[in-house]
N, C-alpha and C positions, 0 to 999 in steps of 0.2 A: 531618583537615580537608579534605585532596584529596577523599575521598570527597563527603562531605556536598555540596562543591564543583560536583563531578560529577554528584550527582543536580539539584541544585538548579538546576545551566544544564539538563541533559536536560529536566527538568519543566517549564520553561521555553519551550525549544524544542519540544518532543513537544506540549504546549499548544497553540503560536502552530500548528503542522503541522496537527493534528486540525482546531484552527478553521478554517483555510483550506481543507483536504478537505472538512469540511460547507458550507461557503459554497460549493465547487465543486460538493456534491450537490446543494443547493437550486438553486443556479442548474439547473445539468441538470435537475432535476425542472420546474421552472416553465417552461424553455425550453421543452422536448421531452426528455421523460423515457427516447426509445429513446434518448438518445445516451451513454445509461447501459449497453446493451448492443452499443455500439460498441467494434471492438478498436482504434481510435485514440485514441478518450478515455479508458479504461484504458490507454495507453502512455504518453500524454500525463500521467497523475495521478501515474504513477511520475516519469516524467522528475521533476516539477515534484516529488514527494518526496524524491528522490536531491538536486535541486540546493539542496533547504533544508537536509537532514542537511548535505553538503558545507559549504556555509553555517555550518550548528550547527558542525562541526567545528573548521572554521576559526576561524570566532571563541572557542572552546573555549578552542585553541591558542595563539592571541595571547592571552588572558588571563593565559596560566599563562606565559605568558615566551618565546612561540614555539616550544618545541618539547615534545615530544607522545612517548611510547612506546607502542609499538604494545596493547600491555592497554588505557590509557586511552583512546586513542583507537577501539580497538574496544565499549569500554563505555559511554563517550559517545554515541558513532551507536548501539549495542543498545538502551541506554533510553528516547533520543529515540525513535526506532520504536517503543519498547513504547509509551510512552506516549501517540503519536499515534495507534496502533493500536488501543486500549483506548477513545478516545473516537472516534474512525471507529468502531468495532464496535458502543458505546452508542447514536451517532445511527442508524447503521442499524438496529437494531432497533428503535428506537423509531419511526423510519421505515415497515418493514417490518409491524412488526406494529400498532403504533399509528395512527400519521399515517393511513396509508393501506393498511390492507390489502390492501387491493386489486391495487396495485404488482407484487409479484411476478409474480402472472399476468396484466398484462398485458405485464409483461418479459419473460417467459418467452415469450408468445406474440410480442412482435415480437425473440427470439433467434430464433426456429425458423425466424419467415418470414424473418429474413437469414442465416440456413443455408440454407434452401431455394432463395432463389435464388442465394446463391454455388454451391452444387453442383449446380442445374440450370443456370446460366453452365458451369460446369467439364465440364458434359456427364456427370454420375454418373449410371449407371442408377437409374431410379423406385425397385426394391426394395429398393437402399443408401442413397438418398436417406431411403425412409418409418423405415429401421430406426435410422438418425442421428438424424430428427428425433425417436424416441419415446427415445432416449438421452437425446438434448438438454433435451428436456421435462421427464423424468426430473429431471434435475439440478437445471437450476435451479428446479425446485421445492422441492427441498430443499436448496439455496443461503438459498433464502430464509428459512425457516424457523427458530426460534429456534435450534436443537440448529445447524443447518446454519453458521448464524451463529458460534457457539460453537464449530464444527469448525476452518471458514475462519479464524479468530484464529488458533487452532493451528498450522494451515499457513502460516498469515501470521506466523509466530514462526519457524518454520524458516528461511522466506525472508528473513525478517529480520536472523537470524542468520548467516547466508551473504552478504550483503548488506555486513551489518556488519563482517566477516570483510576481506571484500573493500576498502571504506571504509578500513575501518580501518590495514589497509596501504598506502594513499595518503595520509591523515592524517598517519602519523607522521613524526616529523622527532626524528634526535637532534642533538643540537650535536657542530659538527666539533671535532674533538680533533691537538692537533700529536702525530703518532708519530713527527715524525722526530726523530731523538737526536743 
């Protein structure tokens, strides 16, 4: 029954996560779609995903009676993630390749030009600058892409699970026990 239990808040939670990631996409797209390749607003998408897992967690754990060992509490945050992950991945490609194909490059083109002027600010010679930006390019072009998309989950599974890892050791709680005799 724990298990079933377990899936059934993760699903739950990993849901309500994903919905709110696409509402943060949409938003950014309609605003101004570079602040998609800003590295504050991916710091910010995390924060605000750590603090719902946390959230998921918590309230996981008050369900079940207040305290938590570290397995369940690592599987709980795993799933929720997977789960939010799986439809983050969906909208973006539907995003990416549907919506608007288009997106990609021109995200890829305002990544390069905020490379380009943080490392001409930084004072990098022109010939490391040109060679960064055709990396750069490189990449998220194939970021964006279906396979690339498909990769990124993958990597976002790692991270997930490291994550989760992590969580899931501040999650638990066992009930205190008298050992004095």
């Amino acid at each position: 029954m724990e298990k079933s239990n377990i899936f059934n808040h993760a699903l739950k939670f990993g849901f309500i996560i994903g919905i709110v990631n696409i509402i943060i996409g949409i938003l950014a797209y309609m605003v101004g779609e570079t602040l998609m390749v800003k590295w504050w607003f991916g710091l910010l998408i995390i924060v605000i995903n750590i603090a719902l897992i946390v959230y998921s967690g918590t309230q996981y754990r008050s369900s079940v009676g207040g305290y938590m060992n570290f397995k369940t509490a690592f599987s709980v945050t795993f799933v929720t993630f997977f789960i939010a992950g799986i439809i983050g991945t969906i909208f973006n490609i539907l995003l990416y390749q549907v919506i608007d194909p288009e997106l990609p490059g021109r995200l890829a083109t305002a990544a390069v030009e905020q490379t380009e002027r943080m490392m001409t600010n930084m004072g990098a010679p022109a010939d490391r600058i040109d060679e960064q930006l055709q990396t750069i390019e490189g990449r998220m072009n194939d970021q964006f892409s279906l396979m690339g998309q498909i990769k990124g989950f993958g990597i976002a599974l790692i991270i997930y699970a490291v994550l989760s890892l992590i969580l899931g050791a501040i999650l638990k709680k066992s009930e205190k026990t008298d050992s004095a005799v």
